[in-house]
KEVO-659382 format. One record per residue (C-alpha): residue number from 1; residue in one letter; chain; x, y, z. Coordinates in Angstrom, 1 decimal, padded with zeros to 4 digits. Layout:
REM KEVO-659382
[NUM,"a","A",[X,Y,Z]],
...
This chain:
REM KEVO-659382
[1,"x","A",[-106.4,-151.1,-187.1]],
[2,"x","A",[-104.7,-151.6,-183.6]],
[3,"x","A",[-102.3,-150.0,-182.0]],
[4,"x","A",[-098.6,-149.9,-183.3]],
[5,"x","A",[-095.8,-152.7,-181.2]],
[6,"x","A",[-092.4,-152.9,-181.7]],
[7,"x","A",[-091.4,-155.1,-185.2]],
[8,"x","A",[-088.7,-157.1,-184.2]],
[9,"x","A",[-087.3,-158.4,-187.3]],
[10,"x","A",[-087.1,-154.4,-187.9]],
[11,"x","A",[-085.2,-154.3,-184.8]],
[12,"x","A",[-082.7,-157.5,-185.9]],
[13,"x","A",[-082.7,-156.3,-189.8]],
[14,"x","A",[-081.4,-152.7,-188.1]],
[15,"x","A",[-078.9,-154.9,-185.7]],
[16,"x","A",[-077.8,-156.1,-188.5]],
[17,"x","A",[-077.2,-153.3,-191.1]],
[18,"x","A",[-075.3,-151.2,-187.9]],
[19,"x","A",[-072.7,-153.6,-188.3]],
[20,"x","A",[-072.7,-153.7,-191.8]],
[21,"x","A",[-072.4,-149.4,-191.6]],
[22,"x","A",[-070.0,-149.9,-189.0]],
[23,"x","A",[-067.8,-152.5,-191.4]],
[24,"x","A",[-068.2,-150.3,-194.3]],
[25,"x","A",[-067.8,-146.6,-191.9]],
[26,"x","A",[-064.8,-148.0,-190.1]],
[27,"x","A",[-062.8,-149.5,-192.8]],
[28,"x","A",[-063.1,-148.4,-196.7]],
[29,"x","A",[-065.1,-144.9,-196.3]],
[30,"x","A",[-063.2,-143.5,-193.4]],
[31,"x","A",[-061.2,-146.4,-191.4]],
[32,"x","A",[-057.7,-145.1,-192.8]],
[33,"x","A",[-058.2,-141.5,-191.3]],
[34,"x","A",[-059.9,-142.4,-188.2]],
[35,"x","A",[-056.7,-145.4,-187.5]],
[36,"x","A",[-054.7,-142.2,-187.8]],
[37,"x","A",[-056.4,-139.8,-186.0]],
[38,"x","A",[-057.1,-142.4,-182.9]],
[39,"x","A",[-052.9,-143.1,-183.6]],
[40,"x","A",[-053.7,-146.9,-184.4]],
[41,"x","A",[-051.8,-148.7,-186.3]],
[42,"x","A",[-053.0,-151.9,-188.8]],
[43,"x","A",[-049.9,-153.8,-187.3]],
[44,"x","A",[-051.0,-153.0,-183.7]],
[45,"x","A",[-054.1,-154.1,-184.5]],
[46,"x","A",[-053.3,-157.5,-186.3]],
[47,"x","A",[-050.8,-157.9,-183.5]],
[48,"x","A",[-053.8,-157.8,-181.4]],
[49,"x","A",[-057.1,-157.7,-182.2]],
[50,"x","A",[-060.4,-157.2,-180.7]],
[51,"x","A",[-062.0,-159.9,-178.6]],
[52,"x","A",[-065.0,-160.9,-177.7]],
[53,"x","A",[-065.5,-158.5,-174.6]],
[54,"x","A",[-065.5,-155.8,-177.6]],
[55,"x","A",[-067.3,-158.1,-179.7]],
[56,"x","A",[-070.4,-158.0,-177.4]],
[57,"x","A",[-070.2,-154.6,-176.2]],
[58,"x","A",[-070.3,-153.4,-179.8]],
[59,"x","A",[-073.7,-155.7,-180.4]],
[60,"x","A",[-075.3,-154.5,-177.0]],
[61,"x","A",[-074.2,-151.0,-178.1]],
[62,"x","A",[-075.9,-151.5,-181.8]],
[63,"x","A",[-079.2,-153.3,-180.1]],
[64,"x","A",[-080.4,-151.0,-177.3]],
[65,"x","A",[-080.4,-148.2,-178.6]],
[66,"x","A",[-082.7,-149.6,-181.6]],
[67,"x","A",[-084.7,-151.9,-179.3]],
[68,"x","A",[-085.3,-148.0,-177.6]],
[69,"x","A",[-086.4,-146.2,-180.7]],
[70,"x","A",[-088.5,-148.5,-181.6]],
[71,"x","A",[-090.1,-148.4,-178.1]],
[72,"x","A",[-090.4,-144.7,-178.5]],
[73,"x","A",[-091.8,-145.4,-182.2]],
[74,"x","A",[-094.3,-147.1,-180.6]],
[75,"x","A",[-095.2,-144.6,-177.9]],
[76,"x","A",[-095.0,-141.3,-180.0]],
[77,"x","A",[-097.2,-143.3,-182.9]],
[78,"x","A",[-094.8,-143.0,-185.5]],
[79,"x","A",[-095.4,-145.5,-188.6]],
[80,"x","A",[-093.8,-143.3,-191.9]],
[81,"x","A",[-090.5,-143.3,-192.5]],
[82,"x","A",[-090.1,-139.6,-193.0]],
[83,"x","A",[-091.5,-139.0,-189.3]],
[84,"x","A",[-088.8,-141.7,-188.4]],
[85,"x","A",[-085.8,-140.2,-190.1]],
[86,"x","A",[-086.9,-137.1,-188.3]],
[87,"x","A",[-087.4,-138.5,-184.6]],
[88,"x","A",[-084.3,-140.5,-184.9]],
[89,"x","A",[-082.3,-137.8,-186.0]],
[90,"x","A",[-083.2,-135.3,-183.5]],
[91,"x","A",[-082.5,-138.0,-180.7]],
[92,"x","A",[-079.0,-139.1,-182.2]],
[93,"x","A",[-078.2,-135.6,-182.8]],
[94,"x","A",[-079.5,-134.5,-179.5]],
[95,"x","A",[-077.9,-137.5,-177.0]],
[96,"x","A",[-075.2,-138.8,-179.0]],
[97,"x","A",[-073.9,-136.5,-181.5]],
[98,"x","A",[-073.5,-133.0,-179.2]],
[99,"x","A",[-072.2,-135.4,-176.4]],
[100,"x","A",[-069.6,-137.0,-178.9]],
[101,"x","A",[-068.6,-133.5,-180.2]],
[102,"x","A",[-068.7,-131.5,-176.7]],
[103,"x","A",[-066.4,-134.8,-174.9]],
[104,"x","A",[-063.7,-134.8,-178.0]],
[105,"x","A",[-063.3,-130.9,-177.7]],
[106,"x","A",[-062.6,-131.2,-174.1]],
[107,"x","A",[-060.3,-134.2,-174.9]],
[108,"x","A",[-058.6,-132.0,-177.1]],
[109,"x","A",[-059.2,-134.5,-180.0]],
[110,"x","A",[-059.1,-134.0,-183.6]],
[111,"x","A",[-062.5,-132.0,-184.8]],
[112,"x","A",[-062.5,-134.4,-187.8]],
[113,"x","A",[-062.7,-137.3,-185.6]],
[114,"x","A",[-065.4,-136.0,-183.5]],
[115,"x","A",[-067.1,-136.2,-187.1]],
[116,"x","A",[-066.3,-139.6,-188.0]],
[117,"x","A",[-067.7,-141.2,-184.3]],
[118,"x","A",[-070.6,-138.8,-184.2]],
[119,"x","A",[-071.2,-138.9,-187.6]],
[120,"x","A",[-071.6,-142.6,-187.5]],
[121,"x","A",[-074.2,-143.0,-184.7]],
[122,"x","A",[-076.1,-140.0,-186.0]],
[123,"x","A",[-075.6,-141.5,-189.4]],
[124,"x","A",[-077.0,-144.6,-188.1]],
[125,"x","A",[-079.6,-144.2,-185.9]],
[126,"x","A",[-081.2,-142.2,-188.8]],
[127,"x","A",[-081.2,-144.7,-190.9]],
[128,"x","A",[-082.6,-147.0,-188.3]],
[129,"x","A",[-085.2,-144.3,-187.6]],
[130,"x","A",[-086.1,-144.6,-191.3]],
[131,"x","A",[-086.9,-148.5,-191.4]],
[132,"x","A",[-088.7,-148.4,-187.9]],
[133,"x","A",[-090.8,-145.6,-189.1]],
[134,"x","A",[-091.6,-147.5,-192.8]],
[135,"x","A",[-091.7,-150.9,-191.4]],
[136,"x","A",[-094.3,-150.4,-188.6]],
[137,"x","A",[-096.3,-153.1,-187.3]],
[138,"x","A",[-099.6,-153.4,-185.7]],
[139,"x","A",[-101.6,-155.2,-182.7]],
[140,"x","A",[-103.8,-157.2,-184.8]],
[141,"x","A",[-100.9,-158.5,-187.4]],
């Protein structure tokens, strides 16, 4: 058997299900207490509404850091999914979550939102660590 690369349609399939999260995370689970605790408003935000400069941002910010685990997938050998929930959390928790958490306090934001942002990268990038790690593929396929 060769030696693990990067599974793209992993990757794109992981793209893909971060926006989903991000639909579902931001609107019906926890988009009502996060509007309030950012101090948005629905009619400020129908009166205008994201464009596409956040539109992109938001897909380069949902494909690098995937494109990355699965680089570091491939370096560190993982191919099971529990070894991938495990790697990925420790890195979202590590980079993103503390960083999320230790910015907001300074900020003097809401704990609970600190949460909700942190919660959804580390939330995430778990669940990306989880396919990448299950859905390995290898030099010879």
């Amino acid at each position: 058997m060769g030696a693990l690369k990067i599974n793209h349609a992993a990757v794109w399939l992981n793209i893909i299900l971060l926006h989903v999260l991000g639909f579902l995370w931001y609107g019906p689970l926890f988009g009502e207490i996060w509007m309030e605790l950012e101090g948005i408003s629905m009619a400020a935000l129908e009166a205008d509404p994201p464009g596409a400069l956040t539109w992109i941002t938001n897909f380069i910010a949902s494909a690098f850091p995937v494109y990355v685990l699965a680089w570091l997938f491939v370096k560190l050998d993982i191919s099971s999914w529990m070894d991938g929930a495990k790697y990925a959390f420790i890195i979202a928790f590590s980079f993103n979550f503390l960083s999320v958490m230790t910015s907001d306090l300074f900020a003097m934001e809401p704990y609970s939102l600190s949460w909700i942002t942190g919660g959804f990268s580390l939330f995430g990038l778990t669940l990306s660590g989880i396919i990448l790690g299950a859905w390995t593929k290898r030099e010879s396929e």
